[in-house]
C-alpha positions as CSV (number, residue, x, y, z in Angstrom):
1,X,-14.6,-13.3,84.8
2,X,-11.3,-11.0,84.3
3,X,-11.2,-7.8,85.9
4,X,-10.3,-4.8,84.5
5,X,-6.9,-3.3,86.5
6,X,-7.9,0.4,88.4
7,X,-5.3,2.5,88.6
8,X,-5.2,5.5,90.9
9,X,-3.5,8.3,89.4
10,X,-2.1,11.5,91.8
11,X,-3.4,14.7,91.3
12,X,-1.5,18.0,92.4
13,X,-4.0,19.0,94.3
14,X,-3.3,15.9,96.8
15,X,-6.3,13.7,95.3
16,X,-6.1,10.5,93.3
17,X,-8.7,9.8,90.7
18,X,-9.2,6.3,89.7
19,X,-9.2,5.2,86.2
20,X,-10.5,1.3,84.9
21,X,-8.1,0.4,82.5
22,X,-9.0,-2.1,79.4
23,X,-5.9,-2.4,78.1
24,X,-5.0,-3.3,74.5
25,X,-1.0,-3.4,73.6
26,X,-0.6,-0.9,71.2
27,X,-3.4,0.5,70.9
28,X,-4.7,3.8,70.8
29,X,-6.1,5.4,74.0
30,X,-9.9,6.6,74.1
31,X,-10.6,8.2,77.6
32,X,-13.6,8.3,78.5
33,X,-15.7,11.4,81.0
34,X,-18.8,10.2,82.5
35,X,-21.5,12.8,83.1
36,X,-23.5,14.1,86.4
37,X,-25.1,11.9,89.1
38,X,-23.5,8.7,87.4
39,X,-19.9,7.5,86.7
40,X,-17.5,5.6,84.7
41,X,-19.3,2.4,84.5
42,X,-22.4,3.7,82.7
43,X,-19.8,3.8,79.6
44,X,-19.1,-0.2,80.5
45,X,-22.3,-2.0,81.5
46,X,-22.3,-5.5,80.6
47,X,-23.7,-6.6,77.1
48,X,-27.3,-7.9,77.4
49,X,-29.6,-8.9,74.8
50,X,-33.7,-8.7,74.9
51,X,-36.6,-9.9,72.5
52,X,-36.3,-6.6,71.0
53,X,-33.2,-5.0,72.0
54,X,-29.4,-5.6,71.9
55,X,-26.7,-3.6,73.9
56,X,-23.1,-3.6,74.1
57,X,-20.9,-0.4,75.5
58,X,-19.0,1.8,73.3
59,X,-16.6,1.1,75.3
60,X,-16.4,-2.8,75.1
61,X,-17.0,-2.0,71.0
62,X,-14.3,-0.3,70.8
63,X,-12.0,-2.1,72.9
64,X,-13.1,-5.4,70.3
65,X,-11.1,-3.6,67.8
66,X,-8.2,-2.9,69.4
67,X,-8.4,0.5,71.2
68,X,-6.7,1.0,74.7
69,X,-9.9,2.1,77.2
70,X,-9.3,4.4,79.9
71,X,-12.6,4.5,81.8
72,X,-12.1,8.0,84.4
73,X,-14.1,8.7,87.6
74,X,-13.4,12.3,88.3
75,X,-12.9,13.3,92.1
76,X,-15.8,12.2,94.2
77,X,-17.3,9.7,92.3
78,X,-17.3,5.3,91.9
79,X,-17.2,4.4,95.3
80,X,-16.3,2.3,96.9
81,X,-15.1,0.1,94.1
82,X,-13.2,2.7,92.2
83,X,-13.3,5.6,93.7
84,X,-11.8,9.0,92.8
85,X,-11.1,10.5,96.2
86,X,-10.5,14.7,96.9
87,X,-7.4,16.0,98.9
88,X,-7.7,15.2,102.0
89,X,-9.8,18.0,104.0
90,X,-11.7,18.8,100.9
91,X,-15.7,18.4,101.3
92,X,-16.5,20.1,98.2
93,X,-15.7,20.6,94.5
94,X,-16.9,21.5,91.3
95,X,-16.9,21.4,87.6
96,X,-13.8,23.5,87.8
97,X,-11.4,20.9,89.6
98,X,-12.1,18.1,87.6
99,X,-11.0,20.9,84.6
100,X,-7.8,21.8,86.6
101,X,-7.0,18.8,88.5
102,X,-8.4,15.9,87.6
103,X,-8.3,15.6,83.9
104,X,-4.8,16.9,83.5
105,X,-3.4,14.4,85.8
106,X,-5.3,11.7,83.8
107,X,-3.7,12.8,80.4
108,X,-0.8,12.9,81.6
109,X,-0.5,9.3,82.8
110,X,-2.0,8.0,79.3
111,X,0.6,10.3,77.4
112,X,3.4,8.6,79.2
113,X,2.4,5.0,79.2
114,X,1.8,5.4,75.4
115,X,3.2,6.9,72.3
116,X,-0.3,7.1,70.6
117,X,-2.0,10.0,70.9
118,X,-5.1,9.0,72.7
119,X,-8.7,10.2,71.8
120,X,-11.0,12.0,74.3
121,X,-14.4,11.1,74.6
122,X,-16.8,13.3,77.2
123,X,-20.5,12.8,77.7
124,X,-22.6,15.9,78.9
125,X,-20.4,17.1,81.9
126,X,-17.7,15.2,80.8
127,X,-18.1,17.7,77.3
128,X,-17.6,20.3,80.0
129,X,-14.7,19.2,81.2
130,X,-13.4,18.6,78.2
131,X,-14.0,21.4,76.5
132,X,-12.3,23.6,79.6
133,X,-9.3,21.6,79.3
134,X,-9.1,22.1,75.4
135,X,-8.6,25.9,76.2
136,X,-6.0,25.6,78.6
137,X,-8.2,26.5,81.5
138,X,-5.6,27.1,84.4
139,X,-5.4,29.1,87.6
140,X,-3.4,32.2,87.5
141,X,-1.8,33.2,90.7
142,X,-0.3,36.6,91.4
143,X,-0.5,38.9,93.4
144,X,-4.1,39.1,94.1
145,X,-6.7,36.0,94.6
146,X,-6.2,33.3,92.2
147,X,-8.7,32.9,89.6
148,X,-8.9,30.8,86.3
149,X,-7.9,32.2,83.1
150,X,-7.6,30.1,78.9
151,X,-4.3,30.0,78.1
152,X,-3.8,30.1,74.6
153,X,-0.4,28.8,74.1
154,X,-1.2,26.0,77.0
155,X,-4.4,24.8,74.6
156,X,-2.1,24.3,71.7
157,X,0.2,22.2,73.5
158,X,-2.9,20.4,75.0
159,X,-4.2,19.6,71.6
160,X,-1.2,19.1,69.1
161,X,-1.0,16.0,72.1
162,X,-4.7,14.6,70.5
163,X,-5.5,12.4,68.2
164,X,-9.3,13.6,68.3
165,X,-12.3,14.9,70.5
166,X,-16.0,13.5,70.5
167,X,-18.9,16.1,72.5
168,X,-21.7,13.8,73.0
169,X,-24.3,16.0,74.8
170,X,-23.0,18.7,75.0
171,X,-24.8,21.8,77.5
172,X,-22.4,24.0,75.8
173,X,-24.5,27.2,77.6
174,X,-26.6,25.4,79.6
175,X,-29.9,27.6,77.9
176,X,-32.8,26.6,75.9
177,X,-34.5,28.7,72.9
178,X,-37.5,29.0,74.5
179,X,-37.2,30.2,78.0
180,X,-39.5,31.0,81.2
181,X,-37.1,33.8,82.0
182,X,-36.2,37.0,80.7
183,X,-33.4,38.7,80.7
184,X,-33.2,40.2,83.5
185,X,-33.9,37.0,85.0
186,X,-37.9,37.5,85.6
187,X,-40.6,35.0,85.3
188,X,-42.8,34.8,82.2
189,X,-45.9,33.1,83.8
190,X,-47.9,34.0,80.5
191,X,-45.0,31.4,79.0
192,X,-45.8,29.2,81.6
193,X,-49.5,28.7,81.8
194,X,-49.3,28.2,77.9
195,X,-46.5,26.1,77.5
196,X,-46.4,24.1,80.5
197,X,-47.1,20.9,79.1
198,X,-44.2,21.2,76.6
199,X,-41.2,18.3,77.1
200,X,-39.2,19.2,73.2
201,X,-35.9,19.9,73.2
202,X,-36.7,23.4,73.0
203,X,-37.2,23.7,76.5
204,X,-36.7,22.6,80.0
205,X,-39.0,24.6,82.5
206,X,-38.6,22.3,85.2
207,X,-34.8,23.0,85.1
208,X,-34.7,26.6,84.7
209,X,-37.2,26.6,87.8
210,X,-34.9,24.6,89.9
211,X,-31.9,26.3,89.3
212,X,-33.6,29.7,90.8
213,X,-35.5,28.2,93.8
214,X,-33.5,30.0,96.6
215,X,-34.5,27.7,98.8
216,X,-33.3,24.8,97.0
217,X,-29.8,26.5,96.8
218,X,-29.4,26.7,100.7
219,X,-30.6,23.1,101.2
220,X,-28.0,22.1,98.9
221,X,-25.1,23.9,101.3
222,X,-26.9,21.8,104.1
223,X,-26.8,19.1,102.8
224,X,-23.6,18.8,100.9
225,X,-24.8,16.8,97.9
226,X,-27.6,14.8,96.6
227,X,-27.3,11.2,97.6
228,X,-28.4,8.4,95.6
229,X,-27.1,5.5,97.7
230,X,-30.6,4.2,98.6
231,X,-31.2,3.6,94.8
232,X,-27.6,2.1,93.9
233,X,-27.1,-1.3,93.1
234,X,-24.1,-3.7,95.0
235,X,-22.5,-5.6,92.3
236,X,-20.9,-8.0,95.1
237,X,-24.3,-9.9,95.7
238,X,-27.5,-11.2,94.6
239,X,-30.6,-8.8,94.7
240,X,-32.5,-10.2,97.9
241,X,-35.4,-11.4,95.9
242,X,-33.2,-14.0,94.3
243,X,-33.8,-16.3,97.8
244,X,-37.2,-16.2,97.5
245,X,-39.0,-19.0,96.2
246,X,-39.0,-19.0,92.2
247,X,-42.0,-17.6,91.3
248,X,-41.6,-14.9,93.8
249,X,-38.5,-14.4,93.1
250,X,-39.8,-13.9,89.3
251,X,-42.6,-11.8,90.4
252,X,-40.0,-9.3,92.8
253,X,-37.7,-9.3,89.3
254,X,-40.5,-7.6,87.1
255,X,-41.3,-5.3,90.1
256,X,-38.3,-4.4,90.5
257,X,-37.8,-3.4,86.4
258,X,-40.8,-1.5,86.9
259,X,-40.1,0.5,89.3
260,X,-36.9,1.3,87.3
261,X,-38.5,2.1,84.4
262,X,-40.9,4.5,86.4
263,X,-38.0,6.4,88.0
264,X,-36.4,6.5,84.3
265,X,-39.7,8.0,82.8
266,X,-39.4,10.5,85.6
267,X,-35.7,11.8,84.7
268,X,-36.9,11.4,81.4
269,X,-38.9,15.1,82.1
270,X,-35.8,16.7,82.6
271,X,-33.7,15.1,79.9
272,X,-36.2,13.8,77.2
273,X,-35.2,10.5,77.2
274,X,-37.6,7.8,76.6
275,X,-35.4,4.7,75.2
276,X,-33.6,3.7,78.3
277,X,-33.9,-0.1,79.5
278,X,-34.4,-0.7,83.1
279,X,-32.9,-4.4,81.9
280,X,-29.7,-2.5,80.6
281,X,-29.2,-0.6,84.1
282,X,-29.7,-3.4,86.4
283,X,-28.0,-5.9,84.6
284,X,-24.7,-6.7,86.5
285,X,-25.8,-5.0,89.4
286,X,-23.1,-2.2,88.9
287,X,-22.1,1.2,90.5
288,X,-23.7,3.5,88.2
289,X,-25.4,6.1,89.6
290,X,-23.5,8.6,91.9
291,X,-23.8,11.3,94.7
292,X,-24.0,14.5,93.5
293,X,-22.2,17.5,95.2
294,X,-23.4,20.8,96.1
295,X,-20.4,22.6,94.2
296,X,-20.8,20.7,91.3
297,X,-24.9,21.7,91.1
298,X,-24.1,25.6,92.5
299,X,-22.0,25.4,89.2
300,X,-24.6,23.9,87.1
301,X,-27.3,26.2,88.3
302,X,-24.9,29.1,88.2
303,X,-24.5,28.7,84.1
304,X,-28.5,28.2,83.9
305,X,-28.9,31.5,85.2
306,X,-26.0,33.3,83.5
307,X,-27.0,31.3,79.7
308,X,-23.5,30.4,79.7
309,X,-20.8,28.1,80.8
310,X,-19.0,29.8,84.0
311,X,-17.0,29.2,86.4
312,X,-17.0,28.6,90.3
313,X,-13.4,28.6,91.5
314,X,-11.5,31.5,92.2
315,X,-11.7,34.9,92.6
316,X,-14.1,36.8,89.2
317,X,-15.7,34.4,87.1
318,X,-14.0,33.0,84.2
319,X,-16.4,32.1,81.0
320,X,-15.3,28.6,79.4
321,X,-17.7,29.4,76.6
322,X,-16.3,32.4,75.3
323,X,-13.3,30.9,74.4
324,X,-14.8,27.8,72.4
325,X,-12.5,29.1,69.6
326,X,-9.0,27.9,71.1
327,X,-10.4,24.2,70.1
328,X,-8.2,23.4,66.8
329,X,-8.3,19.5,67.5
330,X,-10.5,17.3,64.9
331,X,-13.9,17.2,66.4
332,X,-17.1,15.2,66.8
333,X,-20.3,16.6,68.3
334,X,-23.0,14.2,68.6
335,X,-26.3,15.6,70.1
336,X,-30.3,14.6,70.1
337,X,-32.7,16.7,68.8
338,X,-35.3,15.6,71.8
339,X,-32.1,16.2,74.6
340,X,-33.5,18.6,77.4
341,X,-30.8,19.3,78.9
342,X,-28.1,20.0,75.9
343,X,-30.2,21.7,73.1
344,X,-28.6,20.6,70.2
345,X,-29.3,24.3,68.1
346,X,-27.3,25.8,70.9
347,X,-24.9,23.6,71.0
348,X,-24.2,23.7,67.1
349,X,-24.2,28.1,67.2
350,X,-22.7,28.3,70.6
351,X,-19.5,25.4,69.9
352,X,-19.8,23.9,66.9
353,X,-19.9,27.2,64.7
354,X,-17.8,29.2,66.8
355,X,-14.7,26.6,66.9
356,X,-11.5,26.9,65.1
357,X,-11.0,23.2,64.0
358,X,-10.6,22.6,60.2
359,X,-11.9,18.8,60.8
360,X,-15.1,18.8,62.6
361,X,-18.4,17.2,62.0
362,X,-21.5,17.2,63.7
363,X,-24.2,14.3,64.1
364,X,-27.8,14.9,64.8
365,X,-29.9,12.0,65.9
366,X,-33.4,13.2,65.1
367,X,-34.9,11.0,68.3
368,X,-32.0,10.6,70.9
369,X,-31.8,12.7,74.4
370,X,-30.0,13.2,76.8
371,X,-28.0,10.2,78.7
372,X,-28.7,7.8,75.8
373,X,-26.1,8.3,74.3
374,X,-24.1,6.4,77.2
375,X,-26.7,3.4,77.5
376,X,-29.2,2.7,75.4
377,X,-29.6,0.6,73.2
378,X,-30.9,2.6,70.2
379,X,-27.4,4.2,70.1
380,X,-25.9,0.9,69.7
381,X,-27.8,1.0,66.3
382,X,-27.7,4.5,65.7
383,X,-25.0,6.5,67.5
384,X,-22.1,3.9,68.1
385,X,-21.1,2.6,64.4
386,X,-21.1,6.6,63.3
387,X,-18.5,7.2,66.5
388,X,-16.4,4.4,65.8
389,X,-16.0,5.1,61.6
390,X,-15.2,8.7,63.3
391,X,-12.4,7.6,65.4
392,X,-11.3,5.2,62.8
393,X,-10.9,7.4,60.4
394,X,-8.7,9.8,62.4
395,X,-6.4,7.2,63.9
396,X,-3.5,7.7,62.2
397,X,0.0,5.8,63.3
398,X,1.4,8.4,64.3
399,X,3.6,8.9,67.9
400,X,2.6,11.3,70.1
401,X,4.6,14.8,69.3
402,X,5.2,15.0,73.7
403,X,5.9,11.7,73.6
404,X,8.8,11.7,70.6
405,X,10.3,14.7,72.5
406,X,9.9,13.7,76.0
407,X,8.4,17.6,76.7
408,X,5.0,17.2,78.8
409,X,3.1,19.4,80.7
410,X,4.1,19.7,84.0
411,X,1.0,19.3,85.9
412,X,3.2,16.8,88.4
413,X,5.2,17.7,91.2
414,X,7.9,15.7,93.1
415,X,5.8,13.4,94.6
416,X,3.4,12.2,91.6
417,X,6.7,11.9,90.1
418,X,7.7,8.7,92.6
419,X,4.1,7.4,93.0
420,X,4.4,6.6,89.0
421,X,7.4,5.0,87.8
422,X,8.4,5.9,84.6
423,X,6.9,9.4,84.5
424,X,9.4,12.2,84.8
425,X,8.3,15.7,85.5
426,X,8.2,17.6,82.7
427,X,10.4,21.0,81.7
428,X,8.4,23.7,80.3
429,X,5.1,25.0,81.3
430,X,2.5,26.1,83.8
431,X,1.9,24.0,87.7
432,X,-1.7,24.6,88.7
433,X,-1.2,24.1,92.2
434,X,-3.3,22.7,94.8
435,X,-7.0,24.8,95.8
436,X,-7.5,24.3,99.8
437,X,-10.9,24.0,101.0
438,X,-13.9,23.2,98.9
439,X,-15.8,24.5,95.3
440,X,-15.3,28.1,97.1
């Protein structure tokens, strides 16, 4: 079977993030941002077909008809295949790098290989990052502490660069409509006792709980990050049970689907989900699921507590989600009205209302939640034919406006310059510089 090239992509922080490539001459890009605690793959597991199911990736869809894939691990994630690695020294990150760091220096690349101006496509913290890069998130250094600030003028030139932008579960504030806390951030055990049973969309006690458990927090620190690695798959060999006699082997095969499943009904009381496939996860045996740092989940908790999308770099604290408005760029939002973790209400008053883009639409899949989106196979039928009539509505021949004038953003410096041939530095603009140390 062909493999897909990896290319590894400098950042100017002094990290490389890896991006699988499915190349199509010609054709436009669609860059893809995975989500938390998994990474690029889950947008390209291998088709597989069941008595009563059938899924292919969006990715593999789209590629079919003619679309350039760039498949992007941001910093820490797909090893050891593919892996996106930090500058060296760093231990820890957050949200805010991949905004500053990671997804500029992917753009970047894809706007000078090609003259099409490439479609972005981010799933839950992927949305994040994309919707932090859309408002020309940078960090601002002066005379005091550096800290992140939207730069209007940077956002337009981000955009005009874009062909289109699709949300797909988007925590645009990371709060529910029903919540255990008030506002000044105090329990509601009447709420609880009552309502403890509830697993709508509506709410998500379990992860309001977590993200103020103290104790949990200083663990975290400890430990570094979550790791998954005892319940990863190695796509280099047979499963064990596969030299065991065959109907042992067979028997070992369903156990091992149903233990799957269990652990997917489990996350399922966080997120809502209830149509994943343990066949679609372990079939190919790939890299899916990922470590998950402590930065990246201080950040996560930080905007459950605060109701909004905040930073965690830098000096202050810089609030992505007031500044939903800079997004101009034609925009889908796709959400599921049973997601836990992105309400899709919130999302549609917080982003989709608020945002300055004449072409937007919004799609609301009465039964979808969070992470099916990405693998499932109900999106195939549901979610994946309303994406694609999206994107190819939208992709018009046109060259890229950066790429007809040869004016990019400078997010390079000299030595990204000679590690990719055929990408000059650009002329106008703002460096973001490199952030020592970790998520700060």
């Amino acid at each position: 079977m062909r493999q897909d090239p990896i290319e590894r992509i400098p950042t100017t922080d002094g990290g490389w993030v890896a991006v699988k490539r499915k190349h199509a001459p010609g054709g436009t890009p669609v860059v893809f941002l995975h989500g938390l605690a998994v990474n690029a793959d889950l947008w390209d597991l291998p088709e597989i077909r069941g008595p009563d199911y059938h899924y292919r990736s969006l990715a593999s869809l789209l590629h079919a008809r003619g679309y350039d894939i760039w498949l992007v691990n941001l910093r820490g994630h797909g090893a050891p295949h593919m892996y996106s690695a930090p500058p060296p020294g760093q231990i820890d990150w957050c949200v805010d790098h991949f905004i500053l760091y990671d997804l500029p220096a992917v753009l970047e690349r894809v706007l000078c290989v090609s003259d099409r101006r490439p479609f972005l496509v981010g799933a839950s913290m992927g949305a994040m990052t994309l919707a932090g890069y859309l408002q020309g998130a940078r960090l601002l250094r002066g005379e005091g502490p550096a800290r992140i600030v939207a730069d209007e003028e940077l956002a337009r030139r981000r955009q005009v660069a874009l062909a289109g932008c699709v949300f797909a579960e988007f925590p645009a504030l990371l709060r529910w409509p029903h919540s255990l806390y008030d506002e000044g951030g105090n329990l509601n055990w009447r709420i609880l006792l009552r309502d403890w049973w509830r697993n709508d969309g509506d709410v998500n006690f379990p992860f309001e709980m977590l993200s103020r458990w103290r104790w949990l927090q200083i663990l975290l620190a400890a430990w570094g990050q979550v790791p998954v690695h005892w319940v990863k798959g190695n796509p280099s060999a047979d499963p064990w049970y596969r030299r065991l006699p065959g109907p042992l082997a067979d028997r070992a095969a369903r156990l091992e689907r149903s233990v799957v499943q269990a652990m997917l009904r489990v996350s399922g009381t966080f997120t809502g989900a209830t149509h994943h496939r343990a066949e679609v996860l372990l079939h190919g045996r790939r890299y899916v699921l990922d470590h998950m740092k402590a930065g990246v989940l201080r950040q996560m908790t930080k905007c459950v507590r605060r109701g909004a999308f905040v930073s965690l770099l830098g000096a202050g604290e810089h609030v992505y989600s007031e500044y939903y408005h800079l997004v101009e760029v034609p925009t889908l939002v796709v959400q599921g009205a049973r997601d836990r973790i992105a309400n899709a209400e919130v999302a549609r008053r917080a982003f989709f209302d608020r945002i300055r883009a004449p072409d937007k639409q919004f799609i609301l899949d009465p039964d979808i939640a969070h992470g099916e989106i990405e693998a499932a196979p109900v999106a195939c039928e549901r979610i994946y034919p309303r994406i694609i009539a999206w994107l190819e509505a939208h992709d018009v021949p046109a060259r890229s406006p950066i790429a007809a004038s040869g004016v990019r953003e400078p997010v390079l410096h000299a030595a990204r310059s000679a590690a990719v041939p055929g990408c000059p530095v650009g002329s106008e603009g703002w460096p973001l510089g490199a952030v020592s140390g970790g998520a700060g």
